[in-house]
N, CA, C and O atoms as a printed pandas DataFrame, in Angstrom:
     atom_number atom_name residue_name chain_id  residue_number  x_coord  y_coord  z_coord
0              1         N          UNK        A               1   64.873   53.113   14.033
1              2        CA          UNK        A               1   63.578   52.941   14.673
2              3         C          UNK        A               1   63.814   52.758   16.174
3              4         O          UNK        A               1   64.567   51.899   16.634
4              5         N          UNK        A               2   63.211   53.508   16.796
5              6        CA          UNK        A               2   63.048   53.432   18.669
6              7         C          UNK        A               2   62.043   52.253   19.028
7              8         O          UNK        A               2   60.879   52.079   18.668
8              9         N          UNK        A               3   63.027   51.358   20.009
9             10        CA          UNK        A               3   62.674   50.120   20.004
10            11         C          UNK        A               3   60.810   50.086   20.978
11            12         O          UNK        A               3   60.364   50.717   21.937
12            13         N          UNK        A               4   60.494   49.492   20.476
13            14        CA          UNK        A               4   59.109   49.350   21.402
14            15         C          UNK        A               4   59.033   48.712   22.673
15            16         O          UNK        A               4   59.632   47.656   22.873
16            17         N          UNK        A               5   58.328   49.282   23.571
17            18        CA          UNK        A               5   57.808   48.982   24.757
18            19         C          UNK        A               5   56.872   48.116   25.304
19            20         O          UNK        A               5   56.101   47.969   24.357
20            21         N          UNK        A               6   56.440   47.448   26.219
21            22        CA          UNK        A               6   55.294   46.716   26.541
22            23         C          UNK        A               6   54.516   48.341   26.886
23            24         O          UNK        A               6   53.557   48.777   26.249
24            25         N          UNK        A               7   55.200   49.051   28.029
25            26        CA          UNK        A               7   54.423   50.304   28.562
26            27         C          UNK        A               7   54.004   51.341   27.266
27            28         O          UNK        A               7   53.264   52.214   27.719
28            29         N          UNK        A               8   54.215   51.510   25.940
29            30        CA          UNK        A               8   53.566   52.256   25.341
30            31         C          UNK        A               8   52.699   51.778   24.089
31            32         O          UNK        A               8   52.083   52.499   23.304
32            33         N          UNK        A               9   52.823   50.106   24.095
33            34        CA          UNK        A               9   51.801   50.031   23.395
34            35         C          UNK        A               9   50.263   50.066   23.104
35            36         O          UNK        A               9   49.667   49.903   24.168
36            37         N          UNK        A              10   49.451   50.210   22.108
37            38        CA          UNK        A              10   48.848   49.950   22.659
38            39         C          UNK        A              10   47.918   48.891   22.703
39            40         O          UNK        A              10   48.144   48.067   21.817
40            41         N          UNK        A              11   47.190   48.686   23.243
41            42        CA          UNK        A              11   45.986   47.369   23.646
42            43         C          UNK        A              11   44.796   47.108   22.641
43            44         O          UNK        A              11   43.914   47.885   22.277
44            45         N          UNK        A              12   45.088   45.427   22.205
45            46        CA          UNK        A              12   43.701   45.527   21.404
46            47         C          UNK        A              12   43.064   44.276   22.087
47            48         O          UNK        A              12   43.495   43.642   23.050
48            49         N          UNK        A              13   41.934   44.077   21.353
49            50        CA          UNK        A              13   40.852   43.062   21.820
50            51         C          UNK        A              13   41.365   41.890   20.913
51            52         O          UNK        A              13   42.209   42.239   20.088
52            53         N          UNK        A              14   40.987   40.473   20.911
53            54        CA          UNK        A              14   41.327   39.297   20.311
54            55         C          UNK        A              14   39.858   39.939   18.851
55            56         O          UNK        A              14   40.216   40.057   17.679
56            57         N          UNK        A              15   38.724   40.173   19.175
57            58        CA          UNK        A              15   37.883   40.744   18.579
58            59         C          UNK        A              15   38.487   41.637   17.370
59            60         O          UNK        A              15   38.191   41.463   16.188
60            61         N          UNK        A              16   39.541   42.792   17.941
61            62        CA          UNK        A              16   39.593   44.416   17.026
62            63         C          UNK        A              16   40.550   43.136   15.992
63            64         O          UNK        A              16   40.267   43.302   14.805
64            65         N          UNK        A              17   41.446   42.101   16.178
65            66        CA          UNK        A              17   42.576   41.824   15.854
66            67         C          UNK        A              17   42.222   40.981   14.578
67            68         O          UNK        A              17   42.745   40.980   13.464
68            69         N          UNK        A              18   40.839   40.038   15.250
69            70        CA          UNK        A              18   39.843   39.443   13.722
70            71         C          UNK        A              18   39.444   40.159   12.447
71            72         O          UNK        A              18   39.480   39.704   11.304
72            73         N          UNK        A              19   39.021   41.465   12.885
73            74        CA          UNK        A              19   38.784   42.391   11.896
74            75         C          UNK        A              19   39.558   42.608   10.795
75            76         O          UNK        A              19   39.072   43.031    9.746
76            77         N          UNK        A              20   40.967   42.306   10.961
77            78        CA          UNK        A              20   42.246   42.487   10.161
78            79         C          UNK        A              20   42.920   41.090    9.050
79            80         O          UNK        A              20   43.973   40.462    8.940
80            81         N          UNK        A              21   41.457   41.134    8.338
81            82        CA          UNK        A              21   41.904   39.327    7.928
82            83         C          UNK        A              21   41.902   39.674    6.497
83            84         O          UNK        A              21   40.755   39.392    6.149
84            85         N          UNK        A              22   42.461   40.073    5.586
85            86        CA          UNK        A              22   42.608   40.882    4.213
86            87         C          UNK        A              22   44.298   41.122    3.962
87            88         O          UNK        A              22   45.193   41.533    4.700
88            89         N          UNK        A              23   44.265   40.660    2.567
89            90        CA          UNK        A              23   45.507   40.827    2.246
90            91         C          UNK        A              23   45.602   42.448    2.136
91            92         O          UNK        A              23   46.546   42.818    1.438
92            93         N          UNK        A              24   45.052   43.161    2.520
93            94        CA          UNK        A              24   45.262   44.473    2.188
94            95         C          UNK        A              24   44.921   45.377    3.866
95            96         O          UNK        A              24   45.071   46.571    4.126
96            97         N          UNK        A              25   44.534   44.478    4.568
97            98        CA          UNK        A              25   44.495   44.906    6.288
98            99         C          UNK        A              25   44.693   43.576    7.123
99           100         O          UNK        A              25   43.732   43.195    7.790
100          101         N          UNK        A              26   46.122   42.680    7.142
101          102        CA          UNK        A              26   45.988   41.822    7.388
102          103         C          UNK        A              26   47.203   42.178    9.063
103          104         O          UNK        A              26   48.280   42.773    9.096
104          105         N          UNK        A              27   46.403   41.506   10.230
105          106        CA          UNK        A              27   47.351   41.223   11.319
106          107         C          UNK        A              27   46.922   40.074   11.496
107          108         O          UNK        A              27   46.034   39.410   10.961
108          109         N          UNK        A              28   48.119   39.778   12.842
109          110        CA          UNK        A              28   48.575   38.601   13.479
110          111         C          UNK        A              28   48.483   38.878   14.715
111          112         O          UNK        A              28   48.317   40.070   14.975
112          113         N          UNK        A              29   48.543   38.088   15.645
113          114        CA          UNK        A              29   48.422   37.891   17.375
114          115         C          UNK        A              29   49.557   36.769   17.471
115          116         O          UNK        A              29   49.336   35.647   17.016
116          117         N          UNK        A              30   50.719   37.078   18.044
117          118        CA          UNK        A              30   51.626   36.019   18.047
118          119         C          UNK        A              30   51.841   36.307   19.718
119          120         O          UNK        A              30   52.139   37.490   19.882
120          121         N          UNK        A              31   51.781   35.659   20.816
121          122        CA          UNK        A              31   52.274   35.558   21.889
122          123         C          UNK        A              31   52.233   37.010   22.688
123          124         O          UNK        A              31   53.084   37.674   23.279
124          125         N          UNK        A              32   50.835   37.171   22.414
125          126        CA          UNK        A              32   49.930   38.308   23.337
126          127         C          UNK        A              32   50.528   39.771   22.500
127          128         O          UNK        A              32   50.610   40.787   23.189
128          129         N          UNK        A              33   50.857   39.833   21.305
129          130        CA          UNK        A              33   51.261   40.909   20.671
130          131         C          UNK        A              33   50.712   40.877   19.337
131          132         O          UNK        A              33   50.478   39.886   18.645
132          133         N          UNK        A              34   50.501   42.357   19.018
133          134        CA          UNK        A              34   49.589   42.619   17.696
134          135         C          UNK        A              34   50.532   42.710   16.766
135          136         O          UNK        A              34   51.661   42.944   17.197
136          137         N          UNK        A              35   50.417   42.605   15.725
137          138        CA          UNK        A              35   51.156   42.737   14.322
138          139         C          UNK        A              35   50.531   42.926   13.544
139          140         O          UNK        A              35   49.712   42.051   13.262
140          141         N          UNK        A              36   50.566   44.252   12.709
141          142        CA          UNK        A              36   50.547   44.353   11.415
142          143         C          UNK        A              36   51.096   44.308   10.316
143          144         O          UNK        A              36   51.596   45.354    9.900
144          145         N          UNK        A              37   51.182   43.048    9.470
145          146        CA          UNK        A              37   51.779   42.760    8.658
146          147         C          UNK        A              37   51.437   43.097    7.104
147          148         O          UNK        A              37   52.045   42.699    6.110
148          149         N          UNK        A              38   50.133   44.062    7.180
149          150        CA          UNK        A              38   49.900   44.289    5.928
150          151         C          UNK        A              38   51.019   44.748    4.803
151          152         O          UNK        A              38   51.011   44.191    3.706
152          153         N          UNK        A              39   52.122   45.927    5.150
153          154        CA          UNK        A              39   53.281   46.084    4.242
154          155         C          UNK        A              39   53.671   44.981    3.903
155          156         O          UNK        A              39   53.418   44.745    2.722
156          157         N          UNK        A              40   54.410   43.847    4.662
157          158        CA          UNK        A              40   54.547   42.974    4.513
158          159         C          UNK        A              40   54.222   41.926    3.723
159          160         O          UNK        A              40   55.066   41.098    3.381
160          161         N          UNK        A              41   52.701   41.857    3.286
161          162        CA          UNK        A              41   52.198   40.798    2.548
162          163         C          UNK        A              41   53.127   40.630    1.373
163          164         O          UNK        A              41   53.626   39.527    1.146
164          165         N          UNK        A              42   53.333   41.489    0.754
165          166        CA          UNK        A              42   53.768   41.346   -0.907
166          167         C          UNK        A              42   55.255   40.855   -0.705
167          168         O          UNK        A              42   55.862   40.147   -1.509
168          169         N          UNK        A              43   55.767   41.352    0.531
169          170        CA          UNK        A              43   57.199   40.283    0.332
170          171         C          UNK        A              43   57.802   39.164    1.347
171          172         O          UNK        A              43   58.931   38.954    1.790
172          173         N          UNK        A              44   56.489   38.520    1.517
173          174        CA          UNK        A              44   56.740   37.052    2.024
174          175         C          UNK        A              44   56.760   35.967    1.411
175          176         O          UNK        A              44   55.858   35.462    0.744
176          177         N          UNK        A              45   58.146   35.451    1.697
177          178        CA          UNK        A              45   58.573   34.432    1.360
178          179         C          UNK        A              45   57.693   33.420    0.880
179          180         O          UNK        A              45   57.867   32.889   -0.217
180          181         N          UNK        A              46   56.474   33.038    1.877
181          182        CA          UNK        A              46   55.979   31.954    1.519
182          183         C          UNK        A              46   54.433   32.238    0.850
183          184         O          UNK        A              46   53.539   31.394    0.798
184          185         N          UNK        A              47   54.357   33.492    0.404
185          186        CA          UNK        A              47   53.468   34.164   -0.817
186          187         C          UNK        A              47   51.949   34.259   -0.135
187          188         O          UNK        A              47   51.894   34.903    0.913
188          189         N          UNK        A              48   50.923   33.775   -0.550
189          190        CA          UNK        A              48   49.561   33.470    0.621
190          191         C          UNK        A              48   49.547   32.786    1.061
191          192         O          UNK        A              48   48.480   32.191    0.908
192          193         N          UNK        A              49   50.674   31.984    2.159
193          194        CA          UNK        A              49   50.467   31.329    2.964
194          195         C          UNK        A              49   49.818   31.947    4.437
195          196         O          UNK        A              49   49.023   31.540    5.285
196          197         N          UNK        A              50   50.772   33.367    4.180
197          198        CA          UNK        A              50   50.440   34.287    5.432
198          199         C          UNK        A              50   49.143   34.591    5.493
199          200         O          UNK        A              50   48.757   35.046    6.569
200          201         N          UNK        A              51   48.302   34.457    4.565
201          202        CA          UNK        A              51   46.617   34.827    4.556
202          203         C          UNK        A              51   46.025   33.875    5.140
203          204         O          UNK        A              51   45.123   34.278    5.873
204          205         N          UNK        A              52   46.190   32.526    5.112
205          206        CA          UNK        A              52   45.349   31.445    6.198
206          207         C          UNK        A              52   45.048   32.156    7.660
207          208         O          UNK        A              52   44.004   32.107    8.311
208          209         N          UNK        A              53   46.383   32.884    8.000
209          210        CA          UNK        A              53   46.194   33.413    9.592
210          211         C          UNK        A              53   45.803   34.658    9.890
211          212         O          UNK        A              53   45.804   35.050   11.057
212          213         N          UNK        A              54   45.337   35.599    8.640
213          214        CA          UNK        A              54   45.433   36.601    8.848
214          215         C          UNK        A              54   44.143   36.888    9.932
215          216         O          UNK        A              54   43.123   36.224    9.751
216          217         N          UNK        A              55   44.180   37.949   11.146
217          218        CA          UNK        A              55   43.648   38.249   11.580
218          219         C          UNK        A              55   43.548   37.245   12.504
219          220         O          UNK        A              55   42.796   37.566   13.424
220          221         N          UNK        A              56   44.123   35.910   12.632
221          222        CA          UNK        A              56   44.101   35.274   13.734
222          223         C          UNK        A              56   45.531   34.773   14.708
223          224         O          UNK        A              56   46.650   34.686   14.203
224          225         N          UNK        A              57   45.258   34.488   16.102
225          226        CA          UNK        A              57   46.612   33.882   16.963
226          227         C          UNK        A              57   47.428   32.777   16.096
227          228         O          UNK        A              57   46.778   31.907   15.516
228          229         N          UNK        A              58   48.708   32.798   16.009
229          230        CA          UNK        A              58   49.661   32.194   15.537
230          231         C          UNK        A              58   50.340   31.603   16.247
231          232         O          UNK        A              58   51.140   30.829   15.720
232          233         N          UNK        A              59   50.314   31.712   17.689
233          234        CA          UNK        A              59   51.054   31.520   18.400
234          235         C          UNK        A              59   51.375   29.727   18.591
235          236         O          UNK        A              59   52.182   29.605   19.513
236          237         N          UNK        A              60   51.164   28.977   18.273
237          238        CA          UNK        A              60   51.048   27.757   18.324
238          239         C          UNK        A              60   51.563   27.127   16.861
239          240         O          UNK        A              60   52.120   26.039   16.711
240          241         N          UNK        A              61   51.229   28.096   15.828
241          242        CA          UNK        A              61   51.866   27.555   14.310
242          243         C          UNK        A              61   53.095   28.132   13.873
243          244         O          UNK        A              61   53.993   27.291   13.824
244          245         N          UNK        A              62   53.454   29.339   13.521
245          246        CA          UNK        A              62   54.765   30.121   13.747
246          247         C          UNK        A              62   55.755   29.600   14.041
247          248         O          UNK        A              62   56.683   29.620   13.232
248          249         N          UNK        A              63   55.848   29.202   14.815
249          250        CA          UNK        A              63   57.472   28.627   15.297
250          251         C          UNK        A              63   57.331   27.154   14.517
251          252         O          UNK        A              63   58.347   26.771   13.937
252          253         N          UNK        A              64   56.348   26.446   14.469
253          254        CA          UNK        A              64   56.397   25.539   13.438
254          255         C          UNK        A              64   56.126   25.356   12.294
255          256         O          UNK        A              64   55.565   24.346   11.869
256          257         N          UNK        A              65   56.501   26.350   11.606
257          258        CA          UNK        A              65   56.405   26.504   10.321
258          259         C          UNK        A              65   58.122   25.954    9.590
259          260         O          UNK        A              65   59.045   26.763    9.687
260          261         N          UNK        A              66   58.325   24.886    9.060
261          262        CA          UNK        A              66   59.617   24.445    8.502
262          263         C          UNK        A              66   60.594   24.912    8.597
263          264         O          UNK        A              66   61.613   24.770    9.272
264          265         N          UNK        A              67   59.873   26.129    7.099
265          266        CA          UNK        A              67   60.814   27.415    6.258
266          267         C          UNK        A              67   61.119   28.342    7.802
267          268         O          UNK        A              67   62.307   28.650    7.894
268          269         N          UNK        A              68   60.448   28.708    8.718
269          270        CA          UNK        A              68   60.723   29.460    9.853
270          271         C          UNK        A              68   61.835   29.410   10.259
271          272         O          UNK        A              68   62.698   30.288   10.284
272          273         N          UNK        A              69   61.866   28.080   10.690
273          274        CA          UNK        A              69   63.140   27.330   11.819
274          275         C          UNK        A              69   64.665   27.497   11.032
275          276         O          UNK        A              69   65.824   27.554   11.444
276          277         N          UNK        A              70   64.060   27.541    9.755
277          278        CA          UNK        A              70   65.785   28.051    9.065
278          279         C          UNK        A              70   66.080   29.389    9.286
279          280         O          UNK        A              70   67.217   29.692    9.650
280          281         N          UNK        A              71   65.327   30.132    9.141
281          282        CA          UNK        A              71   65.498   31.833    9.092
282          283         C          UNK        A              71   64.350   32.296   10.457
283          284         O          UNK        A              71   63.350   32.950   10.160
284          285         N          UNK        A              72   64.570   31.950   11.727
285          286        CA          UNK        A              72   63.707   32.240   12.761
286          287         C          UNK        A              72   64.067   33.493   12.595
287          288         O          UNK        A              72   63.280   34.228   11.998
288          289         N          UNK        A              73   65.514   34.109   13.149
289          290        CA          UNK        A              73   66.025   35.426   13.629
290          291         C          UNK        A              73   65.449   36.251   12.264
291          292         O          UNK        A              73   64.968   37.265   12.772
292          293         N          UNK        A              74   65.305   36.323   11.243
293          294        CA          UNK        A              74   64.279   36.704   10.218
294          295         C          UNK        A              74   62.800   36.920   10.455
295          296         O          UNK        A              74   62.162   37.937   10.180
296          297         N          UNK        A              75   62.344   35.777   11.022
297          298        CA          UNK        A              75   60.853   36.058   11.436
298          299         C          UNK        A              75   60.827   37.183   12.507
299          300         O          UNK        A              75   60.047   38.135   12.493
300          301         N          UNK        A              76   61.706   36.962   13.362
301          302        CA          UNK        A              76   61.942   37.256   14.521
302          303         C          UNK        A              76   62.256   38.796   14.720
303          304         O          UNK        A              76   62.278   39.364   15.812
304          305         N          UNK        A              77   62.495   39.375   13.498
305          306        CA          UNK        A              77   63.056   41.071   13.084
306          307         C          UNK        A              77   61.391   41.657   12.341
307          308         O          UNK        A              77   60.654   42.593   12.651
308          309         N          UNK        A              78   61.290   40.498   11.168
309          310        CA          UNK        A              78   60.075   41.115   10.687
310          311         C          UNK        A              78   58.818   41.334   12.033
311          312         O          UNK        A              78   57.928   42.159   11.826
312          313         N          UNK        A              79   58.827   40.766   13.004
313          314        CA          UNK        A              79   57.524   40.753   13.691
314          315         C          UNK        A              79   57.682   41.873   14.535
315          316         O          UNK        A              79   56.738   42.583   14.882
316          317         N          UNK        A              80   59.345   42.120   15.012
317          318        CA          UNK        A              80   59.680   43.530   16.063
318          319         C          UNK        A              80   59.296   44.776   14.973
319          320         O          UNK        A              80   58.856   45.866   15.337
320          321         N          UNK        A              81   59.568   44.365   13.463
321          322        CA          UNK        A              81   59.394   45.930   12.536
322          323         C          UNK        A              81   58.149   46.156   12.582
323          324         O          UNK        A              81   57.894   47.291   12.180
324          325         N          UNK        A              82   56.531   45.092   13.156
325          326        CA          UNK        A              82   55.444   45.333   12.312
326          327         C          UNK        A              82   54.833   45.602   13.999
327          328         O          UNK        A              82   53.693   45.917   14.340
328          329         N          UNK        A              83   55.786   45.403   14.669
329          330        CA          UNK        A              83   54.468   45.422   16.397
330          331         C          UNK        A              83   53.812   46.801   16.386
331          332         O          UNK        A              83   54.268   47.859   15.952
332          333         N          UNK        A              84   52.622   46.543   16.970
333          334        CA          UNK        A              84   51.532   47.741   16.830
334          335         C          UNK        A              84   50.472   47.888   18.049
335          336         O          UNK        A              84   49.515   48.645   18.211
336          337         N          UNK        A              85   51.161   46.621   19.018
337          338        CA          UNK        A              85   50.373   46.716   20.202
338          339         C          UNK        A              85   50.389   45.299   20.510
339          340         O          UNK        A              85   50.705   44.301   19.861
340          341         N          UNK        A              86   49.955   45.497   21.694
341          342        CA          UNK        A              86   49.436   44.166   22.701
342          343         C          UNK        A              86   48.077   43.589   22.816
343          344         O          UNK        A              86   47.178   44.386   22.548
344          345         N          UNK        A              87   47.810   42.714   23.060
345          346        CA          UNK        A              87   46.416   41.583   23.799
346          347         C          UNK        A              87   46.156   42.355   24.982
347          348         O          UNK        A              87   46.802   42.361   26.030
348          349         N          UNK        A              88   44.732   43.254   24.564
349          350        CA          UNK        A              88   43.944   43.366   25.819
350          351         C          UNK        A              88   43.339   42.248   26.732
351          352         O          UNK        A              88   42.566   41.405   26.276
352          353         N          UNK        A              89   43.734   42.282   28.066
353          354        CA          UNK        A              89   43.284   41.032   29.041
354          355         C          UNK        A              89   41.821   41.657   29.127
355          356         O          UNK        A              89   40.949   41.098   29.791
């Protein structure tokens, strides 16, 4: 996979990013970046926990999540595999 760019992603609204709150169209906003984690749902670790946030900023809970802090560089791969864009200012 060709690593992603700030310059070619692209831009969503905090708005387009709410829309995505479904275990079956679910993103994240972690630190001004979009994620789609819908593939994802079915093999997370911590099962529907990931649905509390779906479609909303994480940026403040994420890194404090327990189970995280053991396997960050884990979180930290899954979120570069799912980026799909940036926080429109």
């Amino acid at each position: 996979m060709t690593a992603k760019t700030e310059d070619n992603l692209k831009e969503y609204t905090r708005s387009q990013v709410e829309q995505h709150c479904t275990h079956d169209d679910l993103w994240l906003l972690f630190r001004d970046k979009v994620y789609n984690m819908t593939p994802y749902f079915n093999q997370h670790p911590g099962g529907l926990a990931i649905l509390r946030y779906a479609g909303k900023d994480v940026t403040t809970v994420l890194p404090f999540v327990v189970s995280h802090g053991i396997a960050w560089k884990i979180v930290e791969q899954k979120l570069q595999e799912h980026l799909i864009g940036k926080l429109k200012e």
